[in-house]
Residue, then its C-alpha position, 0 to 999 in steps of 0.5 A: x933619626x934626623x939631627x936635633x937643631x943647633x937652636x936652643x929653645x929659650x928655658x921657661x923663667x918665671x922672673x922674665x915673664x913677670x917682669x914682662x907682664x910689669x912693664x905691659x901695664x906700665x907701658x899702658x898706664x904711661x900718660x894716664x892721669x893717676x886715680x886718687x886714692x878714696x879718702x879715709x873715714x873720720x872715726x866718731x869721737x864718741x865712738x872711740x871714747x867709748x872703745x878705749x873706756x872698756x879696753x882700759x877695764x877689760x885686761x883688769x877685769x879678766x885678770x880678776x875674774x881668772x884664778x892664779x892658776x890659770x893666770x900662771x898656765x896663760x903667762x907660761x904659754x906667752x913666754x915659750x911663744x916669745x922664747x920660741x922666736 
Protein backbone atom coordinates (compact mmCIF):
# COMPACT_ATOMS: atom_id res chain seq x y z
CA UNK A 1 0.00 0.00 0.00
CA UNK A 2 1.61 3.57 -0.74
CA UNK A 3 2.01 5.77 2.21
CA UNK A 4 -0.83 8.58 3.09
CA UNK A 5 0.84 12.00 2.24
CA UNK A 6 2.07 14.24 5.41
CA UNK A 7 -0.25 16.96 3.81
CA UNK A 8 -3.62 17.30 5.72
CA UNK A 9 -6.20 17.94 3.70
CA UNK A 10 -7.99 21.32 5.17
CA UNK A 11 -11.58 20.23 7.47
CA UNK A 12 -14.77 21.47 5.52
CA UNK A 13 -16.00 24.69 8.11
CA UNK A 14 -19.10 26.23 7.54
CA UNK A 15 -18.05 29.53 9.62
CA UNK A 16 -14.80 30.23 6.95
CA UNK A 17 -17.02 29.46 4.08
CA UNK A 18 -19.81 31.94 5.16
CA UNK A 19 -17.33 34.28 6.15
CA UNK A 20 -15.68 34.14 2.92
CA UNK A 21 -18.91 34.23 0.93
CA UNK A 22 -19.47 37.78 3.33
CA UNK A 23 -16.60 39.48 2.19
CA UNK A 24 -17.03 38.36 -1.63
CA UNK A 25 -19.99 40.64 -1.63
CA UNK A 26 -18.46 43.43 0.51
CA UNK A 27 -15.56 43.34 -1.78
CA UNK A 28 -18.08 43.84 -4.46
CA UNK A 29 -20.17 46.41 -3.24
CA UNK A 30 -17.19 48.50 -2.00
CA UNK A 31 -17.35 51.93 -3.93
CA UNK A 32 -21.12 51.27 -4.92
CA UNK A 33 -23.20 54.00 -4.16
CA UNK A 34 -25.84 52.51 -1.39
CA UNK A 35 -29.62 51.98 -2.63
CA UNK A 36 -31.97 54.17 -0.87
CA UNK A 37 -34.40 52.60 1.07
CA UNK A 38 -38.22 52.89 -0.40
CA UNK A 39 -40.10 55.35 1.74
CA UNK A 40 -42.92 54.33 4.01
CA UNK A 41 -46.33 54.68 3.31
CA UNK A 42 -48.22 57.37 5.14
CA UNK A 43 -51.28 55.52 6.94
CA UNK A 44 -54.97 57.03 6.10
CA UNK A 45 -56.08 58.97 9.31
CA UNK A 46 -59.36 58.10 8.74
CA UNK A 47 -58.65 54.82 8.16
CA UNK A 48 -56.79 54.23 11.40
CA UNK A 49 -59.64 56.23 13.41
CA UNK A 50 -61.59 53.70 12.18
CA UNK A 51 -59.37 50.56 13.33
CA UNK A 52 -58.92 51.95 16.76
CA UNK A 53 -63.02 52.64 16.98
CA UNK A 54 -63.72 48.63 16.75
CA UNK A 55 -60.52 47.58 18.73
CA UNK A 56 -61.75 49.68 21.68
CA UNK A 57 -65.17 47.64 21.41
CA UNK A 58 -63.93 44.70 20.42
CA UNK A 59 -62.38 43.03 23.79
CA UNK A 60 -65.72 44.36 25.60
CA UNK A 61 -67.72 43.17 23.57
CA UNK A 62 -66.49 39.62 23.39
CA UNK A 63 -66.06 39.51 26.80
CA UNK A 64 -69.85 40.12 27.26
CA UNK A 65 -71.08 37.97 24.84
CA UNK A 66 -68.50 34.88 26.41
CA UNK A 67 -70.01 33.29 29.40
CA UNK A 68 -68.16 33.19 32.87
CA UNK A 69 -67.35 29.76 32.29
CA UNK A 70 -65.75 30.08 29.40
CA UNK A 71 -64.23 33.45 30.05
CA UNK A 72 -62.26 31.19 33.43
CA UNK A 73 -61.07 28.23 30.90
CA UNK A 74 -59.87 31.47 28.19
CA UNK A 75 -58.05 32.97 31.52
CA UNK A 76 -56.47 29.65 32.84
CA UNK A 77 -54.88 28.74 29.64
CA UNK A 78 -53.35 32.54 29.32
CA UNK A 79 -51.48 32.07 32.89
CA UNK A 80 -50.30 28.15 32.33
CA UNK A 81 -48.74 29.96 28.77
CA UNK A 82 -47.06 32.62 30.97
CA UNK A 83 -46.16 30.36 33.63
CA UNK A 84 -44.75 27.82 31.41
CA UNK A 85 -42.07 30.48 30.09
Amino acid sequence: MPKQSSKRKPSFDPNLTAFAAVQHVIEQTEGKPKAKPEPTPKKNPAAVALGRLGGLKGGKARAEKLSARKRTAIARRAAEARWKR
